[in-house]
C-alpha positions, -999 to 999 in steps of 0.1 A, spaced: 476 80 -724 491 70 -689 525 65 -687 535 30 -675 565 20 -652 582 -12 -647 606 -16 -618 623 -47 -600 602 -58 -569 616 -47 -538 617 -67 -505 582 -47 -497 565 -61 -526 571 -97 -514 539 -102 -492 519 -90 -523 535 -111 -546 530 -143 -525 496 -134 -520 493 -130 -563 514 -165 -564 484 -183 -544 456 -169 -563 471 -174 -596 479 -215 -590 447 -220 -578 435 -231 -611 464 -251 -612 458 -270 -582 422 -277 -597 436 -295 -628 459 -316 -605 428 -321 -576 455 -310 -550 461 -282 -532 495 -299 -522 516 -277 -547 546 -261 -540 538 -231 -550 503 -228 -527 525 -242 -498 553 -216 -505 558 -193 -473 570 -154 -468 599 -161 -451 611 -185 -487 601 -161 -506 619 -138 -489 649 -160 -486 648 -166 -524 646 -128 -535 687 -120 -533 691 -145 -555 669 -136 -583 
């Protein structure tokens, strides 16, 4: 059975995590016929600006 690790995403892991964001509310912004959500409009650098405080 392989072993499984969690660990707190580091500042590296930020691009991938936006990019995971935007695929996971599309279906979201299909139910709402917008694509004007914050979360698809959400950019690296707030993201990034967010992550100390989390």
């Amino acid at each position: 059975m392989a072993k499984m690790v969690i660990e707190r995403a580091g500042v590296e892991d930020l691009r991938t995590i936006l990019e995971l964001q935007y695929l996971c509310y599309q279906s979201e912004a299909k139910l709402f016929h917008s694509p004007d959500i914050p979360p698809l409009k959400q950019t690296l650098e707030e993201i990034e600006e967010e992550y100390p405080h989390v």
